[in-house]
C-alpha positions in Angstrom: 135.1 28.2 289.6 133.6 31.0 287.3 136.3 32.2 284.8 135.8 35.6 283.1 137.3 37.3 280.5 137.4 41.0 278.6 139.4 43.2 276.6 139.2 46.1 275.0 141.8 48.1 272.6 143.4 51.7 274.4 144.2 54.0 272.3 147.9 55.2 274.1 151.1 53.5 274.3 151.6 50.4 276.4 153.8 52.3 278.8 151.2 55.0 280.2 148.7 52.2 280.1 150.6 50.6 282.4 151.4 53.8 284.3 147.6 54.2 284.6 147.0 50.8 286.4 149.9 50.4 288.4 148.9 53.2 290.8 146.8 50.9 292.6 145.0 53.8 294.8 143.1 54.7 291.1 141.5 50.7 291.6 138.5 52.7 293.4 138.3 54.8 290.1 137.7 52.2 287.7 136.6 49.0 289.7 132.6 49.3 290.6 132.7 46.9 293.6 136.0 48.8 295.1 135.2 52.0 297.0 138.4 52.3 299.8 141.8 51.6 298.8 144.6 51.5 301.3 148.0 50.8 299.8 150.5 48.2 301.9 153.5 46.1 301.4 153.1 43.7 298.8 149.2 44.4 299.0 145.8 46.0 299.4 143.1 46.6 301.6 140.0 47.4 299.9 136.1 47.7 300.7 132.9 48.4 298.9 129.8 46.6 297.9 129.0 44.0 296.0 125.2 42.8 295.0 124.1 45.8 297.4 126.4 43.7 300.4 129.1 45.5 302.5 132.5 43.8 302.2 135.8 43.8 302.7 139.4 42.3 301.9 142.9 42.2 301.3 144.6 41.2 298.2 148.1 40.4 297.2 149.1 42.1 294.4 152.5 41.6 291.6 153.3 43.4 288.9 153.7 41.6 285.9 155.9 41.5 282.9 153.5 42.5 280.5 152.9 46.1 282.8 150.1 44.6 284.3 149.2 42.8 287.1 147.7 40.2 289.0 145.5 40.3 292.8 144.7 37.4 295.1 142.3 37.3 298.1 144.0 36.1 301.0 141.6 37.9 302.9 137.8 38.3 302.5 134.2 37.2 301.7 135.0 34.5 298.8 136.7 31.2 299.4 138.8 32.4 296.6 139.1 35.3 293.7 141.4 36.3 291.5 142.0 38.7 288.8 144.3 40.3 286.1 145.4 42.9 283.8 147.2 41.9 281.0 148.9 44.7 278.0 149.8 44.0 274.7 151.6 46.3 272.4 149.7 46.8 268.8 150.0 48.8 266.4 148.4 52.4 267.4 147.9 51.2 271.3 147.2 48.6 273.6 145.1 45.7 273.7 144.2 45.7 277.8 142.7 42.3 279.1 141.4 42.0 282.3 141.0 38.7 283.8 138.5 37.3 287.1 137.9 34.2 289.3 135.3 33.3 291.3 135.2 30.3 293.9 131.6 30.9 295.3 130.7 29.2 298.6 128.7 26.3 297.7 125.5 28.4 298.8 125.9 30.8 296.1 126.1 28.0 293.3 122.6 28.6 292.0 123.4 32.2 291.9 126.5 31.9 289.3 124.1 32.1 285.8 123.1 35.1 287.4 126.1 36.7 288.3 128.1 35.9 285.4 126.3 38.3 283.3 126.3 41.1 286.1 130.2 40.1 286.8 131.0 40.4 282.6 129.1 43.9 283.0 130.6 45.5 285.6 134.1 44.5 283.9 133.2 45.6 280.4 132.2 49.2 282.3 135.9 49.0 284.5 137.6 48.6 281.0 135.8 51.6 279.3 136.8 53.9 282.7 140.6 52.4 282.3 140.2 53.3 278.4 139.0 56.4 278.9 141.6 57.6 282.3 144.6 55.7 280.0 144.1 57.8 277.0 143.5 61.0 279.2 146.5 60.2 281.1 148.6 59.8 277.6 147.2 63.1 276.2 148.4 64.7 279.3 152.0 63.6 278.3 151.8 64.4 275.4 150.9 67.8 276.2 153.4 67.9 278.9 156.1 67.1 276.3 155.3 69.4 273.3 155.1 72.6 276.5 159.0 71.0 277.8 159.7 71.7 273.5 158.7 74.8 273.5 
């Protein structure tokens, strides 16, 4: 099982972060392996590529308590993966960590040094586009609210 881990501090409150990454049809927005989303009960249909490969799955997927949440192949490529998002309240923002594991057929176990580093990558680049769309997304409000004062 390969076990990775990032986070990364968001400068907006826990609430929009959370807004952000609930609206699961973004996932192609910020997730480099995901380019198709289709939205169902209780789940997700995605597609993309991954190592330059076509493929395709579906994922169940629960919100959790922190206003994250958590995905689980129960259809796809990989014996199993699974992955999370996970929000802490701190003092000016949110700490957002984002969670993934791999069960790799037994074929691909020589490939796991190489694919850590490429895996930790692509997550560290999915955190910066959350960052980035999370703290657009909470300037909009913000802008929203002070026009509503007005």
């Amino acid at each position: 099982m390969l076990r990775l881990s990032r986070r990364i501090m968001v400068s907006a409150p826990k609430e929009t972060v959370a807004l952000y990454l609930r609206d699961l049809r973004r996932m192609a927005d910020y997730e480099r392996k995901v380019d198709r989303v289709e939205l169902g009960e209780g789940g997700v249909e995605a597609s993309g590529r991954f190592l330059g490969l076509r493929w395709s799955g579906a994922f169940r997927v629960e919100a959790t308590r922190d206003g994250g949440y958590r995905g689980e192949l129960v259809r796809g490529p990989l014996g199993q993966m699974s992955w999370g998002f996970h929000l802490r309240a701190v003092s000016g923002g949110t700490v957002l960590t984002h969670e993934e594991h791999y069960l790799f057929h037994w074929l691909f176990k020589p490939l796991v040094l190489l694919l850590r580093g490429r895996l930790r990558r692509a997550m560290e680049l999915e955190l910066a586009a959350i960052k980035e769309a999370a703290e657009r997304l909470h300037r909009q409000i913000q802008i929203r609210e002070i026009e509503a004062a007005l």
